[in-house]
N, C-alpha and C positions, 0 to 999 in steps of 0.2 A: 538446340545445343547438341554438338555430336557426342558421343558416347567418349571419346575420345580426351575433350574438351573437361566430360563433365568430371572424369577421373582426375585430369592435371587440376582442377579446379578444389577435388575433394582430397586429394595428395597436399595443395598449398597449404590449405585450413586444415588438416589433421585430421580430416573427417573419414572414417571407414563406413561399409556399410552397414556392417552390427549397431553401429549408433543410430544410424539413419532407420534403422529396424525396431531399434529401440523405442526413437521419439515417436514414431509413426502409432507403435502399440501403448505407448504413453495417452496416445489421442484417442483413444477409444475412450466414450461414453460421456469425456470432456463437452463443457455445454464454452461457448465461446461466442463471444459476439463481435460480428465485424462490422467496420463502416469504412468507406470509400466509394469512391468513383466509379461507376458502371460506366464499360465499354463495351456498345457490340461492334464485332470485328467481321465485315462482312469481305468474303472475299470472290471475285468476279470473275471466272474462267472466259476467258475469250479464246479465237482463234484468228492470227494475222493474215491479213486478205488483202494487203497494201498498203499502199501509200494513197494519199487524196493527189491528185491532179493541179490541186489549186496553188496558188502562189506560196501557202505555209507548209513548211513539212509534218504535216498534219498525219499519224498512223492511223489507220483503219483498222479495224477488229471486230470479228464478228461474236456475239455474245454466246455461249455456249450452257452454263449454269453459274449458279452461285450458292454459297456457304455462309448463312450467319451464325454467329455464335455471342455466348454472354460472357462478356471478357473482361479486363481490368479486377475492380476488388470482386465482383463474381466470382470471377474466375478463382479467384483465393478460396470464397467464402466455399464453392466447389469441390475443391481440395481437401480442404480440411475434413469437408462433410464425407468425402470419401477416405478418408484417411480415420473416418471411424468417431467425428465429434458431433455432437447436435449440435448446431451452427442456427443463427438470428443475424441478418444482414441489414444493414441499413444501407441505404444510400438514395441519392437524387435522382428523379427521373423527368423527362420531360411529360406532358400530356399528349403522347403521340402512342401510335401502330407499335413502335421502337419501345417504350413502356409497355405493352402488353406481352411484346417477344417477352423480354427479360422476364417479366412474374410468370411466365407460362415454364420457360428453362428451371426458373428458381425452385418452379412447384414439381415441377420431373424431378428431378434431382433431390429433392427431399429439405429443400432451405427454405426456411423462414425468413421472407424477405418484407423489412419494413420499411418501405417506400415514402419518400416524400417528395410530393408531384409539385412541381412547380409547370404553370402553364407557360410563363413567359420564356422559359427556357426549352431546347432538346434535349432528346437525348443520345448521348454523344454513341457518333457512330465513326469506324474508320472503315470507310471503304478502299480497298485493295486491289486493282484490276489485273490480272496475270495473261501473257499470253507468251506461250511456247516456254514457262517455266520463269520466266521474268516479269517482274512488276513492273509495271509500264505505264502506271501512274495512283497515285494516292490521293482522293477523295476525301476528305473531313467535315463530319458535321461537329461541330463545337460550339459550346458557349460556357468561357472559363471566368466568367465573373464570376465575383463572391458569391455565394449561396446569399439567400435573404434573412435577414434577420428572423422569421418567423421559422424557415428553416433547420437555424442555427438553434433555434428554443426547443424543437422539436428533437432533434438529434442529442441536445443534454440532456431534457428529459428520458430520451428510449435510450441514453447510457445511463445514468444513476438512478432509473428503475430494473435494467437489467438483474436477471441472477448468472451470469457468465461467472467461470471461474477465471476465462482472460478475455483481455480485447485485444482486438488487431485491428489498427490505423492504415490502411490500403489508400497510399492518396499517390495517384497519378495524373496531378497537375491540372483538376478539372475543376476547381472552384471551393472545393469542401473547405481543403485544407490551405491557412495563412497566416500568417501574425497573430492576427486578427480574431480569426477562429479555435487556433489547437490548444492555447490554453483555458479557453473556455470548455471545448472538451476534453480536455486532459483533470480538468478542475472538476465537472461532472461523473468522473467512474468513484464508483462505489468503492 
């Protein structure tokens, strides 16, 4: 978001930055528990070298590096922890490479991540491929089925044993969160 953007943004909603300064020092020391969706966001630097020759207008690119990161409610649970709270993260991960990034990000960054590995699922990745500054195509790993009931037992349990003095719900449309599920965890905080 441009800087631009973020001002017309904090002008609509009456927000200045003293407040913003405010809440921020508000967050110091605060213990907080998150749950949501992990996302790593990887993004693919290429470099354009043509076209294919063949019948489809197929681009070519040549791969140059790439950028993962732990994104979605990570990224939240991130935030906060830098915004000065002890922060507990829950969320789903597959049994893959992808699961190991994320607790390795989570353990840098100083977050308490309590993981619940499902094998039959991934973990969700959005790959990004960019070349000459443009996305030029979107890769997704996903699987948004419901979370599994064993899951779902685990996650009420690590909220109504928490000691958080808040939770934050981070659901970006990956399975956690449904009908189904939110007021079972809504019904499990302390």
């Amino acid at each position: 978001m441009s800087v631009e953007k973020l001002m017309a943004l904090m002008e609509s909603e009456k927000i200045t930055f003293d407040q913003l300064k405010d809440s921020l020092a508000r967050c110091q020391g605060k213990r907080v528990h998150v749950l949501g969706d992990t996302i790593v966001d990887t993004y693919a630097y290429c470099n354009p070298i043509g076209s294919s020759t063949s019948k489809t207008p197929t681009l070519a690119v040549k791969y140059d590096r790439e950028q993962s990161f732990a994104g979605g409610a990570a990224i939240v649970s991130r935030h906060l922890k830098e915004a000065g709270a002890e922060v507990v993260f829950t969320t789903v991960l597959g049994d893959d490479s992808l699961k190991d990034f994320v607790l390795r990000e989570m353990e840098t960054h100083g977050v308490v991540c309590c993981p619940e590995v499902e094998s039959s699922r991934v973990t969700t990745q959005k790959n990004v491929f960019i070349a000459d500054g443009y996305r030029v195509l979107k890769v997704d790993k996903v699987d948004n089925r419901p979370i599994s009931s064993k899951t779902l037992t685990a996650f009420a349990s690590a909220l109504s044993n928490s000691e958080a003095e808040a939770f934050v719900f981070s659901d970006f449309s990956h399975g956690i969160f449904s009908k189904g599920t939110t007021q079972r965890l809504i019904s499990a905080l302390p």
